[in-house]
N, C-alpha and C positions, 0 to 999 in steps of 0.2 A: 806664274799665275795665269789664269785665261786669259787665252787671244780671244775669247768668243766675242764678236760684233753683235748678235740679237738675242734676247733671250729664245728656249724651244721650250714647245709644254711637254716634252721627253724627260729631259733631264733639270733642277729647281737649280742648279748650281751655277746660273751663265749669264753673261755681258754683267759682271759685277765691276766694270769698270774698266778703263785700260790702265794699260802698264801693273805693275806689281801692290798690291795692296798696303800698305804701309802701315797699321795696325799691327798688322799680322807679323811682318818683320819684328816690328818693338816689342810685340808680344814674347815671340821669341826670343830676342836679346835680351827680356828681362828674365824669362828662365835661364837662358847662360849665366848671368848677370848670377842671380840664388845657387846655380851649379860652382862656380868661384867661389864662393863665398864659404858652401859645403865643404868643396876637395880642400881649401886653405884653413877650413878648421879641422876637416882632415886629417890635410899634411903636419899641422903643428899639434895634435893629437901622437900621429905615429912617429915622430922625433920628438916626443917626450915633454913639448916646449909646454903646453899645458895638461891639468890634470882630468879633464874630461876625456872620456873614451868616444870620440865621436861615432867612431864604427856601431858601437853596438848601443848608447843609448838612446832610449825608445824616442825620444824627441828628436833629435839628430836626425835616428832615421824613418820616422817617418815624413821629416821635412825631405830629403833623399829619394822617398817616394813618390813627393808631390810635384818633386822638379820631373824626376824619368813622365809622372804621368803626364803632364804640363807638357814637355815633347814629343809625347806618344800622341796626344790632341792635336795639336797643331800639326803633325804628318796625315793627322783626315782629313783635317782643315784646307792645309797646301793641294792634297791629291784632288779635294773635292775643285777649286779653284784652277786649277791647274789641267784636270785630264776630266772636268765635269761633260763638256761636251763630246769631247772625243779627245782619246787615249793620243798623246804626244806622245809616239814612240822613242822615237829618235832621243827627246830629252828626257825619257820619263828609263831609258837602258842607261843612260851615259850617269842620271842622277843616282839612282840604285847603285851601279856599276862602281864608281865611287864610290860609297856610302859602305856596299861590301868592301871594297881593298881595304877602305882605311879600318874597317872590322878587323879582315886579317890581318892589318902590320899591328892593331893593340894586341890581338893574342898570343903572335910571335914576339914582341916585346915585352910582354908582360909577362910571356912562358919564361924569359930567361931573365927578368929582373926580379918576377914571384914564383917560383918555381910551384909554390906549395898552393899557389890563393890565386893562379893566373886567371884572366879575363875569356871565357871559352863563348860565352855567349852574355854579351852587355847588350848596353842600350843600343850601341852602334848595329850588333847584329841582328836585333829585333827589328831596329827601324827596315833595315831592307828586306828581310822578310816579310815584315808586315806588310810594305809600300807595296811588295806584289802580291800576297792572298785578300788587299783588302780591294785591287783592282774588280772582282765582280761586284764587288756592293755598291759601287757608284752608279749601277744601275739601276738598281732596286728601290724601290719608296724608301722614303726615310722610318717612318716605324718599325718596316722590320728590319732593317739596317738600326736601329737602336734596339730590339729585339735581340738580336743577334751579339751586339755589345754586351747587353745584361748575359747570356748566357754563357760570353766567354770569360767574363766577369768571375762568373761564380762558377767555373768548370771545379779550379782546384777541390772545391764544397761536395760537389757533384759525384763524383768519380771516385771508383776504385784505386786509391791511391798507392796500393801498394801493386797494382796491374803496369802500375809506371816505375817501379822503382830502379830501372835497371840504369846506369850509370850513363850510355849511350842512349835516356832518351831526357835525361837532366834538361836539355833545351826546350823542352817543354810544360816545365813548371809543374807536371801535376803528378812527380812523385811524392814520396812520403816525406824528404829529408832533402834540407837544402842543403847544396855541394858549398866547399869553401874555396871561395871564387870573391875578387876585390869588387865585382858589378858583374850582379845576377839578374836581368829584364829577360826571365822566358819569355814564351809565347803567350800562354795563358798564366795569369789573366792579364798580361799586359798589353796583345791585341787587343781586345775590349778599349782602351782609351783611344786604340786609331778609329776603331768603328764607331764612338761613342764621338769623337770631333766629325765621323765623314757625313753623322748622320744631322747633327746637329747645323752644321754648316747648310745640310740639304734643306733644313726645317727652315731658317732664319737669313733668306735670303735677302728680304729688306732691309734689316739690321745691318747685314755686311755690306749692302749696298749704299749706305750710310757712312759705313768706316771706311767704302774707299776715298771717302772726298778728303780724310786726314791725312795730314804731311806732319812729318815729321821736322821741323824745319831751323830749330834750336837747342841747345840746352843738351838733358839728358835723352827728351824724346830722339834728336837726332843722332843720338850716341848709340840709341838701343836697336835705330833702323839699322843702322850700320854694322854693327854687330850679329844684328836677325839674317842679316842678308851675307852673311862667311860663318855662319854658324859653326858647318863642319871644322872649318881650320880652324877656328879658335877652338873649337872642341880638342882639338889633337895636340895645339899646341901649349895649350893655358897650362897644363898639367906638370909638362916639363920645365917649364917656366917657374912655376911654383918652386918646384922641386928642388930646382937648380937656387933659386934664395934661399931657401932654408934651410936646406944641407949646408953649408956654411955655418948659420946660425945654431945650427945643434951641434957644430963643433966648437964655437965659442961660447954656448951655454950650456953647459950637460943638465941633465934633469934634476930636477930637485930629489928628495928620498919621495915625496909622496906622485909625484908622476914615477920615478922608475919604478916602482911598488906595484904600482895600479897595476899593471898586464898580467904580474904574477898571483895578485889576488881575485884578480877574475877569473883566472883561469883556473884559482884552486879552485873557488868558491864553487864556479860551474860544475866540477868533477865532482866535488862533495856535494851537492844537493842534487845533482843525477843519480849519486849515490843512495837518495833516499834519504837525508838528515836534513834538518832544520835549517833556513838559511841564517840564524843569527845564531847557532850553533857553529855553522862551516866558516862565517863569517870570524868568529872570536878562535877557533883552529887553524886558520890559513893565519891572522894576523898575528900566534903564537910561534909558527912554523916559521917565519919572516923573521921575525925578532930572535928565535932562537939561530938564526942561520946569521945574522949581523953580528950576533953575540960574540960564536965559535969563529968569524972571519969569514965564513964560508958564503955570503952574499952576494958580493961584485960576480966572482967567478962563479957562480951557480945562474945567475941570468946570463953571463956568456957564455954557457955549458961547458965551461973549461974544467970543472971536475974532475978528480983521479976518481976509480974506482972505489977506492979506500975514503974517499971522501963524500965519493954519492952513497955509500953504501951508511955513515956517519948523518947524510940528510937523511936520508930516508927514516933512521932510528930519532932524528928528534923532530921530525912530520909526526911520524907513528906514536909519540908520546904526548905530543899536541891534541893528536884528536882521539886518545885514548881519553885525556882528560876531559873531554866534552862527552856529555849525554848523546 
């Protein structure tokens, strides 16, 4: 947070108190706190434990959104506090510096545990890009530092989308087509919320001069200071944590029929209304195609693609009879 001792009429971000803000910690702790709570309905979504798809429904995610943006805020927040008066280099390389490795080990770990949906650019690697393109704005007034939010805001809007479309430039959100990746924070428009915190913090300097006189000092506020303040490690570790209870537990519960169902009816449905038919058409053809694959026995093994050829070529023929018989 700022060492700065006096305020300067340069810069609105300084002598917001000493030592480290404690608000701002909690604040943060309690986006971790919503991030938990996500990845664990999550986790027991993608082991089958219940029948919501958390990934893709629209509630789900865009709660998913509001926590990445709620961190994306709070890195203007921290920068503006922290490097308002002048740029700490020393901890402002070592903090990045960080922030990237632990980027790298999730894409390397995530390359070999998802091969197909690996982590190429999350939240992790936004936040350290962002922490250094948003290094000039802490100079500049705060209006057009909030200016400059709104327009990276609405870049995707903006832009020739298909000028981006090319696979090597996906890290920057403004092609046509999102890549399938487990945690996707391009640049745009998700820079915009560190600008939209660097600018705000500039604006509303009495206010936070206000919140440094809170402590955190019992209870949950003290749990959330604590938390704000190891953010990254709980971030890197919560996960496998999770992961590690619940894998157990989806081996002593397997799914019910209507959670194991669910992947494979979304997945038809999606194909079939890409295709151009009705969704309560695709909907009553996918749940035809299901039934008729229980039927013949050919179920279990068809979601663990253990199929003989002679057997996929047997699904295929009662899919294609399913949604012949739909309009």
């Amino acid at each position: 947070m700022s060492d700065a001792a006096e305020p300067s009429r340069r810069s609105p971000a300084l002598a917001l108190g000493a030592g480290r803000i404690e608000a701002v910690d909690a604040a943060r702790g309690a986006a971790l706190l919503a991030m938990a709570v996500y990845h664990f309905s999550w986790d027991l979504s993608f082991f089958q434990l219940i029948d919501t798809p958390v990934g893709t429904d629209p509630a789900w995610k865009w709660f998913a959104r509001a926590i990445a943006g709620s961190f994306l805020f709070l890195v203007g927040v921290s920068l503006v506090l922290g490097h308002g008066e002048r740029i700490r280099w020393r901890a402002f390389i070592r903090r990045v510096a960080m922030i990237a490795a632990a980027a790298a080990a999730v894409t390397v770990v995530t390359y070999f545990a998802f091969p197909g949906s690996y982590i190429f650019f999350g939240i992790l690697h936004c936040i350290a890009l962002s922490s250094v393109l948003a290094l000039p704005f802490l100079r500049l007034p705060w209006p057009l530092v909030l200016t400059s939010a709104a327009l990276v805001l609405a870049a995707p809007h903006l832009v020739d989308r298909d000028a981006f479309a090319a696979p090597t430039l996906a890290w920057l959100g403004l092609g046509s087509s999102v890549p399938i990746t487990n945690d996707y924070v391009p640049v745009f428009p998700w820079f915009g919320m560190v600008l939209a915190g660097v600018a705000a913090t500039q604006a509303l300097v009495p206010a936070i001069r206000k919140l440094a006189w809170w402590r955190g000092r019992e209870g949950l506020g003290r749990a959330l200071v604590w938390a704000g303040r190891r953010s990254l490690v709980i971030y890197l570790v919560h996960q496998p944590i999770l992961l590690g209870v619940l894998y157990p537990l989806a081996l002593l519960f397997p799914p019910g029929p209507t959670a194991q169902a669910a992947p494979f009816l979304r997945q038809c449905e999606r194909t079939c209304t890409s295709a151009g038919r009705s969704a309560p058409a695709c909907a009553r053809a996918c749940a035809c195609t299901a039934d008729e694959l229980k039927r013949r026995d050919l179920w279990t093994r068809s979601l663990r693609d253990e199929l003989t050829a002679e057997e996929r070529d047997a699904a295929r023929a009662l899919a294609r009879g399913c949604f012949l018989a739909e309009p």
